[in-house]
MARZAVO-244418 format. One line per field, with one value per atom (N, C-alpha, C, O): residue number from 0; chain; atom name; x, z, y. Coordinates in nm, 4 decimals, padded with zeros to 6 digits. Layout:
N
pos (NUM,...)
unit (A,...)
site (CA,...)
px (X,...)
pz (Z,...)
py (Y,...)
***
This chain:
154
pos (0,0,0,0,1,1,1,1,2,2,2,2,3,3,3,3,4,4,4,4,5,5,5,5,6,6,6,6,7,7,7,7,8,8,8,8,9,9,9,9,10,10,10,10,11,11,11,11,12,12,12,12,13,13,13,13,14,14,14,14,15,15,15,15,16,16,16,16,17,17,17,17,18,18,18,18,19,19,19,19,20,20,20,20,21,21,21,21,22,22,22,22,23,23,23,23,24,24,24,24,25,25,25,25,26,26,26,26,27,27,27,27,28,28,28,28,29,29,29,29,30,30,30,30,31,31,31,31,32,32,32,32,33,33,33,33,34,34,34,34,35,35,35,35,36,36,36,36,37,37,37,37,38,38,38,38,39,39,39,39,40,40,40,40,41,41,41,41,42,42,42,42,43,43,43,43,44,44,44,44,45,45,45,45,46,46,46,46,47,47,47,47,48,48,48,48,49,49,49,49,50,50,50,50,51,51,51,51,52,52,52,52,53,53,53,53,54,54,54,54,55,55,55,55,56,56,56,56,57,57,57,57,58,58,58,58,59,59,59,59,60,60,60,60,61,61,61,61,62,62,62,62,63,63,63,63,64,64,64,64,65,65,65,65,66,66,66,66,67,67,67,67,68,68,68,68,69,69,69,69,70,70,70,70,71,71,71,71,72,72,72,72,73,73,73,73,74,74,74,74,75,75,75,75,76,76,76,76,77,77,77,77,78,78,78,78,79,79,79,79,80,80,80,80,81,81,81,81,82,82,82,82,83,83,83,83,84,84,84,84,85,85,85,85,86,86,86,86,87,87,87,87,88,88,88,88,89,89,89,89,90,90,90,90,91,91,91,91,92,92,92,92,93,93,93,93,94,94,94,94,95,95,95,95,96,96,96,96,97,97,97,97,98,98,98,98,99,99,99,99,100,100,100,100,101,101,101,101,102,102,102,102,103,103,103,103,104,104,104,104,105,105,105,105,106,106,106,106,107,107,107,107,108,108,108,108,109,109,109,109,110,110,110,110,111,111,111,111,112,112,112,112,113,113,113,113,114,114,114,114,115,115,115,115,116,116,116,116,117,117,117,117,118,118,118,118,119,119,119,119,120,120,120,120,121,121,121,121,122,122,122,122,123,123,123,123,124,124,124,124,125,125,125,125,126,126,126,126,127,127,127,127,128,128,128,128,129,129,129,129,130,130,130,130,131,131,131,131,132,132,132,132,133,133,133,133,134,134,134,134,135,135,135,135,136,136,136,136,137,137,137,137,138,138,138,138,139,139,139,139,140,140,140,140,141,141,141,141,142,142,142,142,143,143,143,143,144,144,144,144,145,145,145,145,146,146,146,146,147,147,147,147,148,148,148,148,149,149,149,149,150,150,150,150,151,151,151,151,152,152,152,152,153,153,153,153)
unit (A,A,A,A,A,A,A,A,A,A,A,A,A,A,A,A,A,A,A,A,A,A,A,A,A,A,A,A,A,A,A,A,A,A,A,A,A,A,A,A,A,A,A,A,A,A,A,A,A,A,A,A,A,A,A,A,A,A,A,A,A,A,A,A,A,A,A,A,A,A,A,A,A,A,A,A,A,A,A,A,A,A,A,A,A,A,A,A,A,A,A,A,A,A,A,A,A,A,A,A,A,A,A,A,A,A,A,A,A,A,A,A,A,A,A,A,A,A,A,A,A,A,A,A,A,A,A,A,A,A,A,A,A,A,A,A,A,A,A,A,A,A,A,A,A,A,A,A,A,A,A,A,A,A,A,A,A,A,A,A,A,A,A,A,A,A,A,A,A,A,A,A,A,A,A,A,A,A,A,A,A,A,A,A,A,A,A,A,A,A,A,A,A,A,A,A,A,A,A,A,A,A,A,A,A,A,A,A,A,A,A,A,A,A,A,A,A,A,A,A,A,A,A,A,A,A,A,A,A,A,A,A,A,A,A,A,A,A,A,A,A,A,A,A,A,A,A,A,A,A,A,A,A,A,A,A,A,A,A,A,A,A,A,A,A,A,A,A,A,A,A,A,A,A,A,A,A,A,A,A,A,A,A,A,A,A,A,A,A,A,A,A,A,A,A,A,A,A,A,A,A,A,A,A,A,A,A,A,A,A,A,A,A,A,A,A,A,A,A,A,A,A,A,A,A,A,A,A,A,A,A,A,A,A,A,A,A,A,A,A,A,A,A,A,A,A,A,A,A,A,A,A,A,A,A,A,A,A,A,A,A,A,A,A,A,A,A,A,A,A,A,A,A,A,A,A,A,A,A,A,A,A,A,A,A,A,A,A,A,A,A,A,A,A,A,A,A,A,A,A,A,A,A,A,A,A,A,A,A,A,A,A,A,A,A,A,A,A,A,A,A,A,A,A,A,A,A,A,A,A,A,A,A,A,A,A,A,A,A,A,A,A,A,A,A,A,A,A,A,A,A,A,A,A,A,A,A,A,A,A,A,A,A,A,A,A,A,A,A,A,A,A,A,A,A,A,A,A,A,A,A,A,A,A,A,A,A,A,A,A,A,A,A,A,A,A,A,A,A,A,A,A,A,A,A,A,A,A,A,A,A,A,A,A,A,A,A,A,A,A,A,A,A,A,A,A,A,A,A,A,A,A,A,A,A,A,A,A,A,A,A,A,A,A,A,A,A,A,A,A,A,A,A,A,A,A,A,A,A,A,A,A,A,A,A,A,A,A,A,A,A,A,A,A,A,A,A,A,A,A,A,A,A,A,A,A,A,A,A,A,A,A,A,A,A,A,A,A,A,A,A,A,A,A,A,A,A,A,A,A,A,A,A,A,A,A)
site (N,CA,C,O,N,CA,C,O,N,CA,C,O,N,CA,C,O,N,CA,C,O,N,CA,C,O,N,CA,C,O,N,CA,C,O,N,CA,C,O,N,CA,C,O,N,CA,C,O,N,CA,C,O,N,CA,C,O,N,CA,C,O,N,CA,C,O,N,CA,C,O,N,CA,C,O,N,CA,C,O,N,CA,C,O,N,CA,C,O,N,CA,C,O,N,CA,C,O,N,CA,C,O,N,CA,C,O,N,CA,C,O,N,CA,C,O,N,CA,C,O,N,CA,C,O,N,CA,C,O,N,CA,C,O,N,CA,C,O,N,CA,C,O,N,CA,C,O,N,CA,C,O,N,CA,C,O,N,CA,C,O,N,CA,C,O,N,CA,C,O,N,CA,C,O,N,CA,C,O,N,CA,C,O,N,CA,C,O,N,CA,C,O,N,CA,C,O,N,CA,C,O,N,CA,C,O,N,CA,C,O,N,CA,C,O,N,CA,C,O,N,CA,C,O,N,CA,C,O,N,CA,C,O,N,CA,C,O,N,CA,C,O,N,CA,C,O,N,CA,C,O,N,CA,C,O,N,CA,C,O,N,CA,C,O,N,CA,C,O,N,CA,C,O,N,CA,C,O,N,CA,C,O,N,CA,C,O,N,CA,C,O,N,CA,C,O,N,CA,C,O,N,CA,C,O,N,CA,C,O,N,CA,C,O,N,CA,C,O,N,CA,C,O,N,CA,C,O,N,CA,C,O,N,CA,C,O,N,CA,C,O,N,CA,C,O,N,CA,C,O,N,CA,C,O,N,CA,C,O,N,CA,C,O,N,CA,C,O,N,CA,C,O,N,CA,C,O,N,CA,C,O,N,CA,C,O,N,CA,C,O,N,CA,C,O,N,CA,C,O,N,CA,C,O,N,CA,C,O,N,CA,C,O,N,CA,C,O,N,CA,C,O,N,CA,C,O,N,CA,C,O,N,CA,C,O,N,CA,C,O,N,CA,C,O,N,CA,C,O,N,CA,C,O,N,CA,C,O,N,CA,C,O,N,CA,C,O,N,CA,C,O,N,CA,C,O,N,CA,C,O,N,CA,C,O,N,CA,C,O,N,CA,C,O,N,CA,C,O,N,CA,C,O,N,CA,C,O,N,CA,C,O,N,CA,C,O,N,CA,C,O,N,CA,C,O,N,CA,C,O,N,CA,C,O,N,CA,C,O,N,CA,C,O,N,CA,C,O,N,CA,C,O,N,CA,C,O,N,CA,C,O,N,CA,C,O,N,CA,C,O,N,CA,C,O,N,CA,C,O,N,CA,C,O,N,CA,C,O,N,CA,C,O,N,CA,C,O,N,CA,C,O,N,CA,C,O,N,CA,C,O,N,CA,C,O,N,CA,C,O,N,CA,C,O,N,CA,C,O,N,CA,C,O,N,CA,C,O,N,CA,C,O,N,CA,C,O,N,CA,C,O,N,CA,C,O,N,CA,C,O,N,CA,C,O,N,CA,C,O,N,CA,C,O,N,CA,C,O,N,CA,C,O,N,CA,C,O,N,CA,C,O)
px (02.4581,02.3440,02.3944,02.5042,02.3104,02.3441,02.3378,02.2673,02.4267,02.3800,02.2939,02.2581,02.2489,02.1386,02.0115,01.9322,02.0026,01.8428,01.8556,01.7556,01.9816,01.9611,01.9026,01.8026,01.9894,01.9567,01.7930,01.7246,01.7430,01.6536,01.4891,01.3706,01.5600,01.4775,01.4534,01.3387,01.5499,01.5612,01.4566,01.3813,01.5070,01.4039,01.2968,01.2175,01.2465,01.1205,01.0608,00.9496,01.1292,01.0270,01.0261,00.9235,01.1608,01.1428,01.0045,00.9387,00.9891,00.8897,00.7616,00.6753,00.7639,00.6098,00.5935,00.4934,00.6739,00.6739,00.6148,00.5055,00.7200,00.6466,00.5287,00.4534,00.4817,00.3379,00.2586,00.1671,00.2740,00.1561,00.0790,-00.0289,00.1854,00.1288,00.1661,00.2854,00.0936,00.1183,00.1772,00.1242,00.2752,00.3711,00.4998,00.5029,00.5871,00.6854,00.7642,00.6844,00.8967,00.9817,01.1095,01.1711,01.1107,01.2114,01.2699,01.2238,01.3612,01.4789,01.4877,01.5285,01.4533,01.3821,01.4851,01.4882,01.5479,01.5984,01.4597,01.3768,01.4519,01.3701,01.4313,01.4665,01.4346,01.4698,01.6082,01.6416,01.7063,01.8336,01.8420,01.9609,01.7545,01.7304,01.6893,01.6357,01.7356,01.7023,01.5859,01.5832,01.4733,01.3246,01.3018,01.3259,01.2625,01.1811,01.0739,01.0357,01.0117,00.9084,00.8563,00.9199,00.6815,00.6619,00.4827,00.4104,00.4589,00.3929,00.3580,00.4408,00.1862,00.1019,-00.0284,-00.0846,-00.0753,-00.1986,-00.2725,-00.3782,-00.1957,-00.2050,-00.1334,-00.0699,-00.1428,-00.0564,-00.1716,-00.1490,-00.2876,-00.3769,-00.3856,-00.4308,-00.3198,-00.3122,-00.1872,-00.1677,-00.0691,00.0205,-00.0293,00.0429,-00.1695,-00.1563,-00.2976,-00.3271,-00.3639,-00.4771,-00.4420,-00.3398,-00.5344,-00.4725,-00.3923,-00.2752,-00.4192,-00.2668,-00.1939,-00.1649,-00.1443,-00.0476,00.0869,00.2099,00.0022,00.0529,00.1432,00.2599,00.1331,00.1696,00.2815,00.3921,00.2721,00.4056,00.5441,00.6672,00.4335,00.5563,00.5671,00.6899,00.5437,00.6184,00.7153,00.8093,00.6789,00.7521,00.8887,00.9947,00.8896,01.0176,01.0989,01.2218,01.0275,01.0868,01.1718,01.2882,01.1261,01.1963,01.3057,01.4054,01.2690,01.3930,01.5367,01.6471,01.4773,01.6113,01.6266,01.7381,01.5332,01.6051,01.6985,01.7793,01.7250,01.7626,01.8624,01.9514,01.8578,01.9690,02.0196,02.0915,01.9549,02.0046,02.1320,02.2062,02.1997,02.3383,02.4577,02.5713,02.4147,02.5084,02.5075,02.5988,02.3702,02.3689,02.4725,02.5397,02.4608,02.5678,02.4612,02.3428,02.5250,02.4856,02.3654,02.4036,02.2759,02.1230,02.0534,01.9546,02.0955,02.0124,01.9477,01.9708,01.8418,01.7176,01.6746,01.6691,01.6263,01.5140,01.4378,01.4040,01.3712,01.2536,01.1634,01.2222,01.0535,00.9705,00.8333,00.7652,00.8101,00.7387,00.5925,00.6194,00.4620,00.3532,00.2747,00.1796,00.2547,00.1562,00.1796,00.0724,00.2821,00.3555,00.2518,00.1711,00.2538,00.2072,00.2982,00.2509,00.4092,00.4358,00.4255,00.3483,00.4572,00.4771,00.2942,00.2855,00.1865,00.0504,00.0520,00.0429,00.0660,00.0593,00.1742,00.1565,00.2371,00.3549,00.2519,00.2537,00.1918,00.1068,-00.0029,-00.0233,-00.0665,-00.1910,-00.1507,-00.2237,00.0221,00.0443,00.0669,00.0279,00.1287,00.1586,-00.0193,-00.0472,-00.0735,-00.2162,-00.3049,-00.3925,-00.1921,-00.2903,-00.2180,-00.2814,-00.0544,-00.0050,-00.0431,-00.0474,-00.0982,-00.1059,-00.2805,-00.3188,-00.3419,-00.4915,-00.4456,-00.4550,-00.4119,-00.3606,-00.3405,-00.4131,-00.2114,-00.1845,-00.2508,-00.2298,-00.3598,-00.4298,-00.5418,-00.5599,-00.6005,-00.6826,-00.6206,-00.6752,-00.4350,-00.4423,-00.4220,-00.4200,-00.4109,-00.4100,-00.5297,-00.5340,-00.6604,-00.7802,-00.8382,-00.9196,-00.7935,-00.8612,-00.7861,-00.8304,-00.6551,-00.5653,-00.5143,-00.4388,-00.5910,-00.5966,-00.4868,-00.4586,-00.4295,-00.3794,-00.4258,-00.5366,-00.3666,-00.3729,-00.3372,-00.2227,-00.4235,-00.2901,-00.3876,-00.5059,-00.2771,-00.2906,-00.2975,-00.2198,-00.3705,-00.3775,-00.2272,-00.1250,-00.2183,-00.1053,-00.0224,-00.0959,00.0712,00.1544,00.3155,00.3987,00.3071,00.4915,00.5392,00.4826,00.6884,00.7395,00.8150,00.8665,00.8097,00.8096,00.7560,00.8094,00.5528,00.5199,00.4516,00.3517,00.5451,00.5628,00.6656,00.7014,00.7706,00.9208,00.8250,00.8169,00.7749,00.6773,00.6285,00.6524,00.5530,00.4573,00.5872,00.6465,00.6359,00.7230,00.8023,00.8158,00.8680,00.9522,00.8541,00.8941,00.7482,00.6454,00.5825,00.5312,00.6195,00.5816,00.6985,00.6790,00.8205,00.9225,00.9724,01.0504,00.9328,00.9510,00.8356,00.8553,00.6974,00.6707,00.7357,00.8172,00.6993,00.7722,00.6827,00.7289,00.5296,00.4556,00.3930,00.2951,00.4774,00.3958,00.5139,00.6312,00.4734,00.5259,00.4719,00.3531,00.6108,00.5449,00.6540,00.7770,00.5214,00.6466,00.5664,00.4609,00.6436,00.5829,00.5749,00.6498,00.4134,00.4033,00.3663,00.3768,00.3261,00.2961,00.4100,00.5144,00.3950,00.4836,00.4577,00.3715,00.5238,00.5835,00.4365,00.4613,00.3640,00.2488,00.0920,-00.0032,00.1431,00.0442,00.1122,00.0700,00.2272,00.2908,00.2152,00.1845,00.2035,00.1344,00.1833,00.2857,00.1480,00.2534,00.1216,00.0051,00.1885,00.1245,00.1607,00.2637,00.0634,00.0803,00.0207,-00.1015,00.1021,00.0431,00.0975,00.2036,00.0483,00.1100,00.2282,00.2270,00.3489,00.4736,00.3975,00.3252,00.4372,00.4409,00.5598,00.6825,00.5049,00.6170,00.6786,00.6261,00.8166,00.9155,00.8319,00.7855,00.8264,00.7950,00.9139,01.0173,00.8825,00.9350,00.9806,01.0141)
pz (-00.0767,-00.0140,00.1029,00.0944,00.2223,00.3419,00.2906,00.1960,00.3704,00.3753,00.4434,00.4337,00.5396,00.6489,00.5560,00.5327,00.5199,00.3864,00.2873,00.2395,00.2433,00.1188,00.1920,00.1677,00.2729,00.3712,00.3836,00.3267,00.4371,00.4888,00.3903,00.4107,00.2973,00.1253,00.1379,00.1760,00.1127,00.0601,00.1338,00.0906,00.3467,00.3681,00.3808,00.4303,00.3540,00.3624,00.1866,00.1667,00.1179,-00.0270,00.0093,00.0010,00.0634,00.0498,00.1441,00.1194,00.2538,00.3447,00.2820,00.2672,00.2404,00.1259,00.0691,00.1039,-00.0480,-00.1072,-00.0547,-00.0865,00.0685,00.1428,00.1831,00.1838,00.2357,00.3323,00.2216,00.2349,00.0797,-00.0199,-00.0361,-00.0929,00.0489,00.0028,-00.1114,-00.1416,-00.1707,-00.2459,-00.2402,-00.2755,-00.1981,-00.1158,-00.2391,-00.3337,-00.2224,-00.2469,-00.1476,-00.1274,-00.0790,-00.0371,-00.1638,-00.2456,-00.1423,-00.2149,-00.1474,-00.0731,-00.1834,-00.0899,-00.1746,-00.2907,-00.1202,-00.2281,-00.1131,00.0100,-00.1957,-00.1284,-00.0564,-00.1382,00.0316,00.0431,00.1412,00.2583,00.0842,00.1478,00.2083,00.3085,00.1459,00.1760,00.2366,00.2346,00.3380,00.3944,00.2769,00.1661,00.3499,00.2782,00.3387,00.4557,00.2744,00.3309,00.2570,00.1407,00.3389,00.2526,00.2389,00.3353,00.1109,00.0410,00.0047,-00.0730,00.0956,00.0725,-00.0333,-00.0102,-00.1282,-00.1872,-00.2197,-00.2026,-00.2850,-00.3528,-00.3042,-00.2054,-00.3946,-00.3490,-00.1975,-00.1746,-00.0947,00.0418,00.1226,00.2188,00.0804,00.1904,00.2748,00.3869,00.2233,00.3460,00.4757,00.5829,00.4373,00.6210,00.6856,00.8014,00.6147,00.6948,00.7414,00.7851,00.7087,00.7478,00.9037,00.9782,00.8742,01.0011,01.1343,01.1969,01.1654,01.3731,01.3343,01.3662,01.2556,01.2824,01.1887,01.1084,01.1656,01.1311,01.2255,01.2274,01.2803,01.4294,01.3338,01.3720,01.2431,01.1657,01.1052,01.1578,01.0206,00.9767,01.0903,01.0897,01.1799,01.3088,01.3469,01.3558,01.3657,01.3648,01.3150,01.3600,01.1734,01.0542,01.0663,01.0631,01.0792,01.0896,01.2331,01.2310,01.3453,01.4824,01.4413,01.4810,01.3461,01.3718,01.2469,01.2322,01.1758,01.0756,01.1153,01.0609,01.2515,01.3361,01.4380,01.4899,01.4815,01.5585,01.5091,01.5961,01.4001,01.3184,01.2287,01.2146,01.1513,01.1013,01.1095,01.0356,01.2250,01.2819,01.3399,01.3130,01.4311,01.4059,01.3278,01.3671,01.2039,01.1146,01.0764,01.0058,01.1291,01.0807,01.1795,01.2698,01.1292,01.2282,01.3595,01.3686,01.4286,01.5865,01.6053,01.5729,01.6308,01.6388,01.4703,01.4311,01.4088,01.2749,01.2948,01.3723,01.2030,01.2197,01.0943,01.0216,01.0712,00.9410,00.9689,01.0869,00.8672,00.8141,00.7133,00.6063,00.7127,00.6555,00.6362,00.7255,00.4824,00.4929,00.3932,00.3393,00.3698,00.3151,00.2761,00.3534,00.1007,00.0403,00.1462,00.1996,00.1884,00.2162,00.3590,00.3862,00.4223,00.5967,00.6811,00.7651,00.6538,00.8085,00.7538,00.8328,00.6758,00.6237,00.6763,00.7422,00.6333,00.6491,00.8294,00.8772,00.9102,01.0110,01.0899,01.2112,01.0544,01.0710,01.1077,01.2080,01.0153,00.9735,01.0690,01.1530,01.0824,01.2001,01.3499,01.4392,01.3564,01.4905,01.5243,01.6325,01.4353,01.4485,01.4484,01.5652,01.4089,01.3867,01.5783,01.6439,01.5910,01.7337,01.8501,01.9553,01.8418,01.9167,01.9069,02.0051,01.7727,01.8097,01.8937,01.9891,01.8425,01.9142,02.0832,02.1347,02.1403,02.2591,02.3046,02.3777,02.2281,02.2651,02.3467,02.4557,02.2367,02.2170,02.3486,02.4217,02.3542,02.4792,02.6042,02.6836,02.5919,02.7542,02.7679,02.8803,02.6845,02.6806,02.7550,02.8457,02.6602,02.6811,02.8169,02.8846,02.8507,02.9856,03.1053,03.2002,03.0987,03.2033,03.2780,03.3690,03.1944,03.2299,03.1410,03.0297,03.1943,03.1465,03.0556,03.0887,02.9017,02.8320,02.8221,02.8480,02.7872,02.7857,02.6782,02.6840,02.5793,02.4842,02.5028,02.5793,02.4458,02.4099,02.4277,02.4108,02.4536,02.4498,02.3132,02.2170,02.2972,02.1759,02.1409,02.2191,02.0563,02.0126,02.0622,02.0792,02.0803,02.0923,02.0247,02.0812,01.9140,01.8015,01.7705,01.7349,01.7962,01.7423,01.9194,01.9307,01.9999,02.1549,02.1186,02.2071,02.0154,02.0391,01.9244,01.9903,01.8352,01.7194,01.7693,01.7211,01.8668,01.9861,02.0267,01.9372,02.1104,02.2376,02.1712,02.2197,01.9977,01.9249,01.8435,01.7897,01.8711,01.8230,01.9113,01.8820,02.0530,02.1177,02.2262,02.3180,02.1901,02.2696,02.2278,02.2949,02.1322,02.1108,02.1990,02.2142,02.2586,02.3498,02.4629,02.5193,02.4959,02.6311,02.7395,02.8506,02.7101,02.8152,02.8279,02.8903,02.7554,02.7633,02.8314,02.7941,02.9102,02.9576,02.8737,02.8598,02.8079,02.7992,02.8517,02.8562,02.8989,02.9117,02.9518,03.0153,02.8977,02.8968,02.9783,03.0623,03.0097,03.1378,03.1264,03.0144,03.2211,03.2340,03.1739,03.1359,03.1663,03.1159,03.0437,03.0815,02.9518,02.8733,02.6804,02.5986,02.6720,02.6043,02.6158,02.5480,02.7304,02.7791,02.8254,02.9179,02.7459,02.7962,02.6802,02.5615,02.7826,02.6802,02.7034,02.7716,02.6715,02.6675,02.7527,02.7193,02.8397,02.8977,02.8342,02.8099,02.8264,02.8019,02.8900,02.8965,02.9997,03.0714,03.0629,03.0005,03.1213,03.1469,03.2001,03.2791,03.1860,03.2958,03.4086,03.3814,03.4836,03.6241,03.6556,03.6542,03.6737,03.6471,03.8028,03.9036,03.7861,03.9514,04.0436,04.0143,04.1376,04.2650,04.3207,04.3685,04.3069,04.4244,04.5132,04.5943)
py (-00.6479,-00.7127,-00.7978,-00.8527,-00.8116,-00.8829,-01.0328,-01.0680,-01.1240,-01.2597,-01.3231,-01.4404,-01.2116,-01.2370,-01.2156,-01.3069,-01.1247,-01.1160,-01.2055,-01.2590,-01.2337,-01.3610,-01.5029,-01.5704,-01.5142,-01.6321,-01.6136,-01.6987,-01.5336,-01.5263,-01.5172,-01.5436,-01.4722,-01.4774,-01.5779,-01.6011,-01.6986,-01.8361,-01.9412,-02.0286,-01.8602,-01.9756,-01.9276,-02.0077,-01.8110,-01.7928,-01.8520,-01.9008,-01.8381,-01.8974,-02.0197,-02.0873,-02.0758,-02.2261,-02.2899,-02.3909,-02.1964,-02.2333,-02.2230,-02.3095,-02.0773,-02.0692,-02.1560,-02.2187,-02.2150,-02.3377,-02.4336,-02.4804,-02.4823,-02.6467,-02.6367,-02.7341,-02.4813,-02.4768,-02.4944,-02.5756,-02.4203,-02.4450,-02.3198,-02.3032,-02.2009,-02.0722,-01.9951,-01.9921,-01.9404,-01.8217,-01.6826,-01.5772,-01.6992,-01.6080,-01.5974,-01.6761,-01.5038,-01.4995,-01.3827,-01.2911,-01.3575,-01.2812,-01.2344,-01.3028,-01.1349,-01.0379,-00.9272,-00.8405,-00.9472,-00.8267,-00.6906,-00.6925,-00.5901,-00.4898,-00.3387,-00.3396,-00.2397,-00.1455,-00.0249,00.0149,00.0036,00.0784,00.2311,00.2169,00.3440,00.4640,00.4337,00.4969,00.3251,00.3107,00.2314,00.1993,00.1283,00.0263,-00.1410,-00.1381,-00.2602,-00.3932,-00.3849,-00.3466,-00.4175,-00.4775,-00.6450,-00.6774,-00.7081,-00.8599,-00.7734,-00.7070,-00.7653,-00.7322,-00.8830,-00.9543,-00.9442,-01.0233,-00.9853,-00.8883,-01.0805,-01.0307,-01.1763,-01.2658,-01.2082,-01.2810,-01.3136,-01.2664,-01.4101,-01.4069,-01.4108,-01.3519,-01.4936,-01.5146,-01.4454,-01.4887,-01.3194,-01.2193,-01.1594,-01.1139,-01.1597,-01.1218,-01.1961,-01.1558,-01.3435,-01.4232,-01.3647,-01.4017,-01.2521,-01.2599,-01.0646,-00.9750,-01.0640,-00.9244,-00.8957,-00.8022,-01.0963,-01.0692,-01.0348,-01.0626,-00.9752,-00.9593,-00.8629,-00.8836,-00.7280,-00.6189,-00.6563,-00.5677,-00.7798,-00.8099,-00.9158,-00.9128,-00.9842,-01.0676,-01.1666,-01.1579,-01.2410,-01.3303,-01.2250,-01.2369,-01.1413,-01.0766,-01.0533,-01.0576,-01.0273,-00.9658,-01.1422,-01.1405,-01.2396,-01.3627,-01.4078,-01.4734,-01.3534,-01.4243,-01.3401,-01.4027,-01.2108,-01.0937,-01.1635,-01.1700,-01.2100,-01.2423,-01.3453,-01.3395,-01.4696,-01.5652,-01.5525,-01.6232,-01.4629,-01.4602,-01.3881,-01.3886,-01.3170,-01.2244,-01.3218,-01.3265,-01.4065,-01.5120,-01.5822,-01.6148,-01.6225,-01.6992,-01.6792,-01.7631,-01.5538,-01.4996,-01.3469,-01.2797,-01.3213,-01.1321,-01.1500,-01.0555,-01.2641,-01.2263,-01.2162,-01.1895,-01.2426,-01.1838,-01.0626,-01.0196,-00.9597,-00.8238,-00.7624,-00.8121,-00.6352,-00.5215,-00.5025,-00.5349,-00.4561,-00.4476,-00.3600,-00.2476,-00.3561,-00.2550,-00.3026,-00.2405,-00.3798,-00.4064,-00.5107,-00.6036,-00.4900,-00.5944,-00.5775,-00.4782,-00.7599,-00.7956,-00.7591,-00.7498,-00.7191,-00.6069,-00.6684,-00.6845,-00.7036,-00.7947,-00.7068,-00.6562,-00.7027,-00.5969,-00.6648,-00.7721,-00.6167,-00.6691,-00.6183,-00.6068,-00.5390,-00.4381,-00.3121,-00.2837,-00.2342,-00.1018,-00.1333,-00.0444,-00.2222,-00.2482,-00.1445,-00.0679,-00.1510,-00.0967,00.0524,00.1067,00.1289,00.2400,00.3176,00.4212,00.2469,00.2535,00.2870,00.4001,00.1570,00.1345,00.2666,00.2781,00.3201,00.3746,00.5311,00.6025,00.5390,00.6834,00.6374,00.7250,00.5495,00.5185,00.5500,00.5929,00.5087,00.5154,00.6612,00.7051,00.7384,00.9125,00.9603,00.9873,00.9683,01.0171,01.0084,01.0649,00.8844,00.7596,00.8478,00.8553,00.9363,01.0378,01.1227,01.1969,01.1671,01.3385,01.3154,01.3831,01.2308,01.1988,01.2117,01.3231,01.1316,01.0858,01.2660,01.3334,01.3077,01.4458,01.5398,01.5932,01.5439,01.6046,01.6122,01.7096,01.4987,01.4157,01.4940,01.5706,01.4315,01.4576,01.6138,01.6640,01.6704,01.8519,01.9165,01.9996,01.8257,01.8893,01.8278,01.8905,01.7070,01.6834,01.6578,01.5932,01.7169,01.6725,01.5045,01.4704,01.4439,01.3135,01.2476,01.2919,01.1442,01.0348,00.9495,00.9073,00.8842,00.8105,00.6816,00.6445,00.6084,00.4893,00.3873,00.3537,00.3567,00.2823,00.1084,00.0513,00.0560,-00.0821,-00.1653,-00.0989,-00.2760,-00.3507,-00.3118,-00.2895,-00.3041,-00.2569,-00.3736,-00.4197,-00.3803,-00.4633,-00.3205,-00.2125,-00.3753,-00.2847,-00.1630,-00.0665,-00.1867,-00.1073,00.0011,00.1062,-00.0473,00.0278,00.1542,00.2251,00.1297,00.2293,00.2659,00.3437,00.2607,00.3384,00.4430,00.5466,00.4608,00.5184,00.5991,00.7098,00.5954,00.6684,00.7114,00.7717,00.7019,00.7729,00.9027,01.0150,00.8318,00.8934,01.0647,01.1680,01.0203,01.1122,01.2407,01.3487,01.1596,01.2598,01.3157,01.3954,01.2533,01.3512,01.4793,01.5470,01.5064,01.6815,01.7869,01.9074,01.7022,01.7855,01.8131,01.7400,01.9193,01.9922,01.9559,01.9300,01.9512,01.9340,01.7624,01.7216,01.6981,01.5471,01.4182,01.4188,01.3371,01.2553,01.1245,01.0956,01.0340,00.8924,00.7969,00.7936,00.7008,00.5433,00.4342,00.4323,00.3324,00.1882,00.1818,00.2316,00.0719,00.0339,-00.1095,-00.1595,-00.1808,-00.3579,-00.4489,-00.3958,-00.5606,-00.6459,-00.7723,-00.8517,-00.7889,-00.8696,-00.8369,-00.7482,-00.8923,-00.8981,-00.7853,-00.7468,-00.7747,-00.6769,-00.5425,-00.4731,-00.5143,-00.4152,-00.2738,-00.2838,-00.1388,-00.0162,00.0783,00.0743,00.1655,00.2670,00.4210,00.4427,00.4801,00.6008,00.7560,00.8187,00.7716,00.9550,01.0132,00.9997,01.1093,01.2526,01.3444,01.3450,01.4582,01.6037,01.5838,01.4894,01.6451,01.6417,01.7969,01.8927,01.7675,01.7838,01.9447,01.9356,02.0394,02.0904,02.0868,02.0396,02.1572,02.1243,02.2216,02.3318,02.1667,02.2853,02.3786,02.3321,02.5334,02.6043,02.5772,02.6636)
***
């Protein structure tokens, strides 16, 4: 087990604790990966807005103790199988998109996105041959585009 997830167990109960929520974090193996598996009665506030509050709570625990992980690893903070759900909404939200710009030649472009869940999208649709994606805008308001690629001219 990491010392970055134990660490990071600890201060998240201890925080549940002081705030007076009904929370608990647990470091739970999932598909070979550590997840904080957070669970109790008040996990529906860490799931309003999307889930804006979970993705807080995961930011500041890699602010905080992600450099002790290995290099490209990240805490993973997870809430009644959220991202796994959300994971399947975002593939469903590509092949839709796909699909769109097939049938009308037009360009897509999705809602502001974390960036996570545009590597999800992008990762979903780079096995087409005929689809172009990539982030566009910046910082909070950044989304992600889908069009036709263009083929080379003669």
């Amino acid at each position: 087990m990491n010392e970055a997830y134990t660490q990071s167990q600890e201060f998240l109960n201890a925080l549940f604790e002081s705030a007076g929520f009904d929370l608990r974090a647990k470091i739970e193996d999932v598909e070979g990966a550590s997840v904080l598996n957070i669970d109790g009665a008040d996990a529906s506030f860490l799931l309003a807005e999307g889930g804006e509050l979970l993705e807080a709570v995961q930011h500041l625990l890699n602010q905080a103790f992600g450099r002790e992980l290995e290099r490209g690893e990240r805490i993973i903070c997870d809430v009644e199988n959220f991202r796994a759900t959300r994971e399947a909404e975002l593939r469903a939200m590509a092949r839709h998109a796909a699909e769109r710009v097939r049938v009308t030649g037009r360009e897509f472009i999705f809602g502001p996105m974390i960036p996570n869940e545009r590597r999800v999208i992008h990762l979903v649709l780079s096995t087409e041959d005929d689809l172009h994606t990539e982030s566009v805008g910046e910082g909070s308001a950044r989304r992600l585009k889908v069009n036709l690629k263009t083929s080379p001219r003669s």
